[in-house]
C-alpha positions as CSV (number, residue, x, y, z in Angstrom):
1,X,334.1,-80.6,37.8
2,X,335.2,-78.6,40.5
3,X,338.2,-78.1,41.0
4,X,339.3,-79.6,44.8
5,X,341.3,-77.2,47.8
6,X,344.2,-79.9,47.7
7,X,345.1,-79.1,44.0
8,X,344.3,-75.2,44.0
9,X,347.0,-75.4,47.4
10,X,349.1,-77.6,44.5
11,X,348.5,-75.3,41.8
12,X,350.0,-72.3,43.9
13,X,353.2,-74.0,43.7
14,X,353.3,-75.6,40.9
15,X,351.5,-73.2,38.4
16,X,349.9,-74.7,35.5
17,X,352.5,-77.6,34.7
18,X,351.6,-81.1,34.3
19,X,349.7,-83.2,37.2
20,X,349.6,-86.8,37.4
21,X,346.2,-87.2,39.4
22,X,343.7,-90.0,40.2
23,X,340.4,-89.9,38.4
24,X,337.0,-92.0,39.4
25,X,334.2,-92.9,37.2
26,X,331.1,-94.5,38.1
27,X,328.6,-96.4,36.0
28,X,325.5,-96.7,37.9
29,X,322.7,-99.2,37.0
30,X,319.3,-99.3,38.3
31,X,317.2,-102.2,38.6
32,X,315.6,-101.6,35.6
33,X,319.1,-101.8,33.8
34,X,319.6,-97.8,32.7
35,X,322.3,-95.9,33.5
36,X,323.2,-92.9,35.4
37,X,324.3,-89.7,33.5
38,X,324.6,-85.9,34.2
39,X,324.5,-83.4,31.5
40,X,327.8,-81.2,32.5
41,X,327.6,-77.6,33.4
42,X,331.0,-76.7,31.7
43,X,330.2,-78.0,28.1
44,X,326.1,-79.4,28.3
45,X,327.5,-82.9,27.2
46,X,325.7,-86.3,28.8
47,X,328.2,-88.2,30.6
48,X,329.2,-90.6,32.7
49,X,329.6,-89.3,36.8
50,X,333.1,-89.1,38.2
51,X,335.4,-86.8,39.8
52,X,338.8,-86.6,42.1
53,X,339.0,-88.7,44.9
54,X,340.8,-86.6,48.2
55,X,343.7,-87.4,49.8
56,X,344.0,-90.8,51.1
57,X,340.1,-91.3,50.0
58,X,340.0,-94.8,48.4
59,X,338.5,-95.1,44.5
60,X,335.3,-97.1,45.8
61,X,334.5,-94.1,48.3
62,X,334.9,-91.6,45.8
63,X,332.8,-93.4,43.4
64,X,329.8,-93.3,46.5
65,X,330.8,-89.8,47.5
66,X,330.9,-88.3,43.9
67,X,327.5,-90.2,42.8
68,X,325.8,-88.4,45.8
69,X,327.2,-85.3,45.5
70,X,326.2,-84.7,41.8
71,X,323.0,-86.9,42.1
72,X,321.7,-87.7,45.2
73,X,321.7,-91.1,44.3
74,X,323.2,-93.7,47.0
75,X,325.3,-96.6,45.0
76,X,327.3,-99.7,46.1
77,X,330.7,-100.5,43.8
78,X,330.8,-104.0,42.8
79,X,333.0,-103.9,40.6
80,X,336.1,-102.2,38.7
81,X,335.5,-101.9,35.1
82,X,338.5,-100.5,33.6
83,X,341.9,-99.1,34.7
84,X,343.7,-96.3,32.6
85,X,345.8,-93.6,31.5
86,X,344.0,-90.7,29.9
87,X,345.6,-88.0,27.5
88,X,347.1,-84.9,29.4
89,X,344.1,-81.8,29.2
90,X,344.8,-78.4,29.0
91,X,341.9,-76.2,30.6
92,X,340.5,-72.8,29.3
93,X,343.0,-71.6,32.0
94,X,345.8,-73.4,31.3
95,X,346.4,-75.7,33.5
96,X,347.2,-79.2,32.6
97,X,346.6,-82.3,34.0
98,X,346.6,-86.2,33.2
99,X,344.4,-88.6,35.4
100,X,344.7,-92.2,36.0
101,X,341.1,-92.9,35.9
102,X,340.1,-96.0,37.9
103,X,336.4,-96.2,36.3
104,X,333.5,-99.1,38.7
105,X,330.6,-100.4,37.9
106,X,328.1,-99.4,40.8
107,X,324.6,-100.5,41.7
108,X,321.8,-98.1,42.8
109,X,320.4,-98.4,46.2
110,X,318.4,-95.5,47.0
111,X,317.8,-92.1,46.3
112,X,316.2,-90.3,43.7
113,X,318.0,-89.1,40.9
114,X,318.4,-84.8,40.3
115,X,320.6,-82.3,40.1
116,X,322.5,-81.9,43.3
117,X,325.2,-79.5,42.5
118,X,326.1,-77.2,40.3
119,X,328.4,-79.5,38.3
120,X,325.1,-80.7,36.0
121,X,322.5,-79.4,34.0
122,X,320.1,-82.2,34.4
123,X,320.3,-85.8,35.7
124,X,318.7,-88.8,34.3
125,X,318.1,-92.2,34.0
126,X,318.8,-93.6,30.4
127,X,318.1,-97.2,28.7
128,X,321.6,-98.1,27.5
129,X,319.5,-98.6,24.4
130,X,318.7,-95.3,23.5
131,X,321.9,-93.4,24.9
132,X,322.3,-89.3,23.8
133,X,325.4,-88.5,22.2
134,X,328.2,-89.3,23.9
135,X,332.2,-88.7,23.9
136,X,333.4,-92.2,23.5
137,X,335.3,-91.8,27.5
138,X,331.5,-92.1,28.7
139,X,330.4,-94.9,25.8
140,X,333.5,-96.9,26.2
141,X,332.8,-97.0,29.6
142,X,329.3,-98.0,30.1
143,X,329.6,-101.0,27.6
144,X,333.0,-102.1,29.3
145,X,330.6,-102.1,32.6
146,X,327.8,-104.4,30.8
147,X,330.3,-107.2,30.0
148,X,331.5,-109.4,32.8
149,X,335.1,-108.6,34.7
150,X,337.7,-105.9,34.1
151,X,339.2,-104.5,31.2
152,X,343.0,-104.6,30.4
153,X,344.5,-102.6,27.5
154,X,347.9,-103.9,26.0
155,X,350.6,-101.3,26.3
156,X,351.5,-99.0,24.1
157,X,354.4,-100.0,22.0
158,X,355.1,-96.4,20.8
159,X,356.7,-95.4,24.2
């Protein structure tokens, strides 16, 4: 993904310590029931479409904003699938961050689907029956989104 003005203007001053951000996934359906997945630039893995939402930009917004952006597919949120915490990443360049990723289920309403940055590789409607292989972020995701309201997990008791 690339990396957003706000959080180079962040980085600048804060070097590469750790930064609590906001994360958006969206996992678009069609009408024939597939799902929406870009194969990523940065490591050529299949994956569920998402990104950083801007300042004061609202999760549903992103989700629309993002899908475009990397698809040129339009989508409507109906939903929010799951709510969580990831693990802090370090990138190839050092920098570390941890999102809060707020992850919808959307519903395609026009477009058709390619490669509209330079964020994929190739963009592609799949039947969830016959998914590539995934990272379990994307596959965790798109079953939470087939199964009816949002997901809660328990905290941890590790803390």
């Amino acid at each position: 993904m690339a990396t957003p003005e706000f959080i180079r203007t962040l980085r600048a001053d804060a070097g590469q310590q750790l930064l609590w951000l906001p994360g958006v996934s969206a996992i678009v359906f069609d009408d024939d029931g597939r799902v929406l997945l870009g194969r990523r630039s940065d490591n050529g893995r299949w994956a569920v479409i998402g990104g950083i939402p801007d300042p004061g930009e609202q999760p549903a917004e992103c989700a629309v904003r993002e899908v475009y952006e990397e698809t040129a597919v339009r989508c409507v949120p109906e939903r929010v699938v799951l709510v969580q915490a990831l693990d802090p990443v370090t990138y190839p360049n050092g920098d570390t961050c941890q999102y809060m990723d707020i992850t919808l289920r959307c519903r395609a309403v026009g477009g058709e689907a390619r490669v509209n940055d330079d964020e994929s590789l190739e963009v592609a409607w799949l039947d969830v029956d016959a998914l590539p292989d995934l990272h379990e972020f994307s596959l965790s995701r798109i079953k939470q989104a087939l199964v009816d309201g949002p997901t809660w997990f328990e905290p941890s008791t590790e803390r």
